[in-house]
C-alpha positions in Angstrom: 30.3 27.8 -33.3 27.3 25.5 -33.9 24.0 26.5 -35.4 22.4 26.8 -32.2 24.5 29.9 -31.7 22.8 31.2 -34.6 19.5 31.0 -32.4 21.2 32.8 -29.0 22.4 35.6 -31.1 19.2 36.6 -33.2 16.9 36.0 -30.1 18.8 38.4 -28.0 18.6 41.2 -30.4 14.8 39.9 -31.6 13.2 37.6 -29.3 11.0 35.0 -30.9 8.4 35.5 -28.4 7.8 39.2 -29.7 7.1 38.1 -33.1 3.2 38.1 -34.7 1.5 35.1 -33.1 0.8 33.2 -36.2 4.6 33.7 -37.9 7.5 30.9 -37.7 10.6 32.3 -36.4 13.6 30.1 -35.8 15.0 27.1 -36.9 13.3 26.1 -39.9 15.6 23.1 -41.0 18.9 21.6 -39.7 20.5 20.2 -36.9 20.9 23.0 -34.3 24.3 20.9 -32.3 26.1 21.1 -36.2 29.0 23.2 -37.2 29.2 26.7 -39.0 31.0 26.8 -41.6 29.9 29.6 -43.5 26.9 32.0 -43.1 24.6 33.2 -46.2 21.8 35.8 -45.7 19.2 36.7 -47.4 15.8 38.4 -47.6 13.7 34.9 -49.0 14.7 31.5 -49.2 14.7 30.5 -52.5 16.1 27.7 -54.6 18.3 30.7 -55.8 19.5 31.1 -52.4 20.2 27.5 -51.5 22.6 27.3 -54.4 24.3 30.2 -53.6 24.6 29.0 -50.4 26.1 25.8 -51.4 28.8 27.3 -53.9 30.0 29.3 -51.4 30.0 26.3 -49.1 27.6 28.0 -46.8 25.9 25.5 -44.2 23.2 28.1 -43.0 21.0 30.4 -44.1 19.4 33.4 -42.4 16.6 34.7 -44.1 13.8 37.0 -43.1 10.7 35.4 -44.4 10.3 31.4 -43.3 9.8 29.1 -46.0 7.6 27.1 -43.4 5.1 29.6 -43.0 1.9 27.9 -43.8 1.2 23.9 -42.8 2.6 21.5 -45.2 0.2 18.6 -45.8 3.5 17.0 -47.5 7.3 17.6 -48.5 7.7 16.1 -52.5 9.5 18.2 -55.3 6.7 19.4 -56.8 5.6 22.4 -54.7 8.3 25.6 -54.2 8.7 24.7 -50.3 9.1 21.3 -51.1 12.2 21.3 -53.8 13.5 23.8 -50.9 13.2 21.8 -47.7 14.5 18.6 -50.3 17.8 20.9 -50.8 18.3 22.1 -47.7 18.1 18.7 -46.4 20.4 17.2 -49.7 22.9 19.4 -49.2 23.2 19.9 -45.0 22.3 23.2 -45.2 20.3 24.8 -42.0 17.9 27.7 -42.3 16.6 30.2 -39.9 14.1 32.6 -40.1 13.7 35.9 -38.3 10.5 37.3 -39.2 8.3 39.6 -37.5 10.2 39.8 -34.6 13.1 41.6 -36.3 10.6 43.8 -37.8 9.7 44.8 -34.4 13.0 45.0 -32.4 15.0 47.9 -32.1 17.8 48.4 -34.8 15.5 45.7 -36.9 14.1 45.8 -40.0 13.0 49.5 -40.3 15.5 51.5 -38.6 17.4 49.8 -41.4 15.5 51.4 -44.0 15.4 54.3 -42.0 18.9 54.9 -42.3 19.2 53.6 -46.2 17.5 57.1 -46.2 19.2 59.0 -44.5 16.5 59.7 -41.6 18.7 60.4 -37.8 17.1 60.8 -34.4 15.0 57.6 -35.0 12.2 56.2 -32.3 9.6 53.8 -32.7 6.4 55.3 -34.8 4.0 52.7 -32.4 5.3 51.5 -28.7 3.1 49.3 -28.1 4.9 46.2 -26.0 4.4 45.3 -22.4 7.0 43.0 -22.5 8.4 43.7 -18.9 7.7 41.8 -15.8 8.4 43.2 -12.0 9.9 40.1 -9.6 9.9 40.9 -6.4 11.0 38.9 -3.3 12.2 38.6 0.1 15.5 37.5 0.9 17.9 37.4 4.6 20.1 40.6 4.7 23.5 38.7 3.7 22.0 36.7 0.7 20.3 39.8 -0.8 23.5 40.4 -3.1 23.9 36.5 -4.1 20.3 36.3 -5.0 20.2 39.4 -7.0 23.4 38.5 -9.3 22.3 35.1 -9.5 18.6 37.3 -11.3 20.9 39.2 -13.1 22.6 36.6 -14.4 19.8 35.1 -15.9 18.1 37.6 -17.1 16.8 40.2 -14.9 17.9 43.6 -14.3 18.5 44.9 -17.3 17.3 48.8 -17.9 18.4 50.3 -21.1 22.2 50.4 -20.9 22.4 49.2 -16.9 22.9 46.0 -16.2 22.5 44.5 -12.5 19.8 47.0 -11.5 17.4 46.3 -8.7 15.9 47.9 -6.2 16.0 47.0 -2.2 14.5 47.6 1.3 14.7 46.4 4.2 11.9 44.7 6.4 10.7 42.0 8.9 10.0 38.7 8.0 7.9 36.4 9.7 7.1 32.7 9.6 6.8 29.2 11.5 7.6 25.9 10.1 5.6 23.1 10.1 6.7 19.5 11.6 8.0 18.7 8.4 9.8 22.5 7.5 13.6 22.3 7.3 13.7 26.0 8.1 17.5 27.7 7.1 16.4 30.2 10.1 15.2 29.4 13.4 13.5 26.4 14.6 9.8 24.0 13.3 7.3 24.6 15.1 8.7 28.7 16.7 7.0 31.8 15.1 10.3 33.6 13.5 11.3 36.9 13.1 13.9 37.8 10.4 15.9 41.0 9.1 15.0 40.3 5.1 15.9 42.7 1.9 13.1 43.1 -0.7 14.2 42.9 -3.7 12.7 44.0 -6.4 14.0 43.7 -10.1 12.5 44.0 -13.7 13.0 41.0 -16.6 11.2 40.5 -19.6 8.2 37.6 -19.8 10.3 35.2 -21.6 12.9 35.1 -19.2 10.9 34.9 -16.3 11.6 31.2 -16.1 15.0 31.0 -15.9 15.4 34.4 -13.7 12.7 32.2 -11.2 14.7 29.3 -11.3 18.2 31.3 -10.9 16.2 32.8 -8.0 15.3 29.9 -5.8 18.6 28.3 -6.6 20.8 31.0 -5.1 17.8 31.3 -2.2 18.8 29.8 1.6 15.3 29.5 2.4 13.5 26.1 2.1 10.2 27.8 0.6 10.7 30.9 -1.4 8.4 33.7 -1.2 8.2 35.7 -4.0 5.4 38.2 -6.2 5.2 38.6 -10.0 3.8 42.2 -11.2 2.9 42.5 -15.0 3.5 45.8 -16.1 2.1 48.7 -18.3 5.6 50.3 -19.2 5.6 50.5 -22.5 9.1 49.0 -24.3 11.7 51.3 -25.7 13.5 48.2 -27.5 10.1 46.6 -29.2 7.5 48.6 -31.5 6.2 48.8 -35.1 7.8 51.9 -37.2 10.2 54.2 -36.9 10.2 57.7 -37.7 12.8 60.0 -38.2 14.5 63.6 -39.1 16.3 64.5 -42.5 18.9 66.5 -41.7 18.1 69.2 -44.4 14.7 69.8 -45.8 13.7 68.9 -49.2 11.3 68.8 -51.7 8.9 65.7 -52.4 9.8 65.7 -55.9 13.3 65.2 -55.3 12.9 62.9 -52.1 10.6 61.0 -54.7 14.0 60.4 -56.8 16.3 60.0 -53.7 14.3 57.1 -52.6 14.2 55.2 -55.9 17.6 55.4 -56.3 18.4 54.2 -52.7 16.4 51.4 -52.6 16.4 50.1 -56.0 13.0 50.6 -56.8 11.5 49.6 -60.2 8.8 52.3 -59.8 7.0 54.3 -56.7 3.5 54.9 -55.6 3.1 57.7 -54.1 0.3 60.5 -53.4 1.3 64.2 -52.0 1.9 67.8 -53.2 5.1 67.2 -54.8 6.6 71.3 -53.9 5.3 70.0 -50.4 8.2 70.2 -48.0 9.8 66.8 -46.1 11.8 66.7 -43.1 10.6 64.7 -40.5 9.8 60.7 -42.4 8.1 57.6 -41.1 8.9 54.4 -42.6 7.9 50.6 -42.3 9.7 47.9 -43.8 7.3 45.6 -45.8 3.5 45.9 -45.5 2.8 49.0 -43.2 -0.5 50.2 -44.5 -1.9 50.0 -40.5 0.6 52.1 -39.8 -0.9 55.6 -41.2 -3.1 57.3 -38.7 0.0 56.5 -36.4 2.5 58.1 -38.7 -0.1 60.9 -39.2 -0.3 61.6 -35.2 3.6 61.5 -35.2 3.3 65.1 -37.0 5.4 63.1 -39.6 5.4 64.9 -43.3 6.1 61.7 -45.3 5.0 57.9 -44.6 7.2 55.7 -46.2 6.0 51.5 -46.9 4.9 48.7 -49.1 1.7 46.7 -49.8 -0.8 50.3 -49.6 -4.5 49.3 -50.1 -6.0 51.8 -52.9 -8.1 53.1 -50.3 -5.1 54.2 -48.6 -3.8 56.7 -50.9 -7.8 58.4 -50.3 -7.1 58.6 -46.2 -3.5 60.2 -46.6 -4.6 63.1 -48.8 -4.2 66.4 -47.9 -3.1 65.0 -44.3 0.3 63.4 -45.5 2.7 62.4 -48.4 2.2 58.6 -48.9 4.7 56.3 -50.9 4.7 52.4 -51.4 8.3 52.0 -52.5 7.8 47.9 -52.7 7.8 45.0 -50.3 11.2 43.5 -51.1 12.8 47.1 -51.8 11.7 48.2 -48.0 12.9 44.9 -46.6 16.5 44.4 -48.0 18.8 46.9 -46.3 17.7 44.4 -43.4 20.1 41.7 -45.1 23.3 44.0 -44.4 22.3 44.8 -40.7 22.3 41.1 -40.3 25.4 40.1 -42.0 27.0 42.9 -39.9 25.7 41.7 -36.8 26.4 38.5 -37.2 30.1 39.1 -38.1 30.2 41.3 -34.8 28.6 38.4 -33.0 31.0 36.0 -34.2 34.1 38.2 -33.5 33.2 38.5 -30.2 33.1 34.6 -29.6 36.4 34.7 -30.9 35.1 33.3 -34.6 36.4 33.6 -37.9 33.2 32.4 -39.5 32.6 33.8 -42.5 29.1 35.5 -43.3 27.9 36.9 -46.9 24.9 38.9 -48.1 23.4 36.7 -50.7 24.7 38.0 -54.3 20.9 37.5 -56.3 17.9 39.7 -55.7 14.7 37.1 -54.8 12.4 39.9 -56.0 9.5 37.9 -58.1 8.2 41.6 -58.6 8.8 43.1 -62.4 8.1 45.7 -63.6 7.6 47.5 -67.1 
């Protein structure tokens, strides 16, 4: 297994391309073609991190936020990012980042949190992706199953747990080839009829590419005809928050306790009637404050996030319970969803790579 595996499996479960537009996913450091030996994740990449990762002879690191998140006028020991980059390049280490774009995947960063607390039945708070591309075109009858699987193949197809799908019909081509055509049907120059299939088939916008190409490769026809649809379906695998169902009611004063103690944190803010009655929870990992109204107009009883403005506290009362439960405390059940995954990933490639959950908490909150 090489690093650049470590790219193929985190962008099929959170696609770079879905991330905010001014974040740095990916490969932050390291040379993508070199060999895993071991796998340390964590939440921020620290100089913490880096010698953790080198005791326990890890040669990448997946973190959540990048180090290289802002432009660096220039790498020298004397600024945080620099001593890092200077380690991670000392000591061979590699280190990805999957940002944002785990945050808004399915499974990603706050259905983790979701089920730290216990929430079930979870669906996205906000759906609001258009990810999805229609590709639609015309093929002869006894190529229309070659061209489709050749789609499918590379990307296309794919409807919740189907694989493969497409739809097809059946028509009348026409064309005539020019002196210098090399038509696969008919003859230059002679107005041609032929039995075609339309087929149509769904593929998200960053695989359009390779589906296109995959497309005119398995195509007979000299000159491929073809139609690309954006669409308004909204995602079911891509949004912002998740909200959820306890499976008992309870009080806010006791959730109160029950989500300190799960998560760690040092202290809550929090606004609400505290004999108020929770069941159904909305959460975001991180800094979710533009989250509310949504979580409000989910009929939601509780909002739970990090980073809440004062002001925010002032638009949730007497409409919802509102608690900021910390940044990093939100964040970090993320790390064992990604160790796990990546274990899974690495079984399933017939690896015995090991992958650990970084020991040290890179919290640089205190409190008192």
């Amino acid at each position: 297994m090489k690093v650049r595996d470590i790219h193929r499996i985190m962008s099929e479960w959170a696609p770079p391309a879905i991330a905010w537009e001014r974040d740095n996913v990916g490969l932050q450091c390291g040379d993508p073609e070199a060999n895993i030996r071991a796998v340390l994740v964590a939440l921020d990449p620290t100089e913490e991190v880096i010698d953790e990762a080198r005791r326990k002879r890890a040669n990448v690191i997946v973190t959540h936020h990048p180090l290289l998140f802002k432009p660096q006028w220039s790498v020298t020991p004397t600024t945080t990012e620099g001593r890092c980059i200077h380690g991670l390049i000392r000591h061979g280490i590699a280190l990805y980042s999957a940002h944002t774009n785990l945050d808004f995947t399915r499974e990603g960063t706050s259905f983790a949190l979701a089920e730290v607390l216990g929430l079930k039945d979870l669906g996205f708070l906000e759906r609001s992706y258009h990810v999805d591309r229609k590709i639609v075109t015309f093929v002869p009858v006894e190529h229309a199953d070659a061209v489709a699987s050749a789609m499918a193949e590379a990307g296309a197809g794919r409807i919740g747990n189907y694989d493969e799908c497409s739809f097809r019909s059946e028509g009348t081509g026409t064309f005539r080839g020019s002196p210098a055509s090399n038509p696969a049907v008919g003859r230059k120059g002679k107005l041609e009829h032929a039995h075609e299939t339309k087929v149509e088939m769904i593929a998200p916008k960053w695989a359009v590419d390779d589906v296109l190409g995959a497309m005119r490769r398995a195509h007979p026809y000299e000159e491929v005809a073809y139609d690309l649809y954006p669409l308004e379906n909204a995602s079911d695998k891509f949004g912002m928050g998740v909200a959820g169902t306890l499976p008992q009611s309870i009080r806010l004063s006791a959730f109160l306790l029950r989500i300190k103690r799960l998560l760690g944190s040092g202290t809550l803010r929090w606004t609400g009637n505290p004999r108020s009655t929770i069941r159904r929870v909305a959460v975001c990992g991180g800094s979710g404050g533009e989250l509310l109204e949504s979580a409000i107009k989910a009929g939601t009883d509780l909002f739970v996030t990090a980073d809440l403005k004062y002001h925010a506290f002032h638009d949730a009362r007497g409409r919802i319970a509102l608690v900021d439960a910390g940044h990093y405390e939100t964040e970090l059940p993320i790390v064992n969803v990604v160790v796990r995954r990546l274990r899974d990933e690495f079984r399933l490639r017939g690896g015995t790579i090991p992958v650990y959950a970084a020991s040290r908490s890179t919290n640089p909150v205190r409190y008192v």
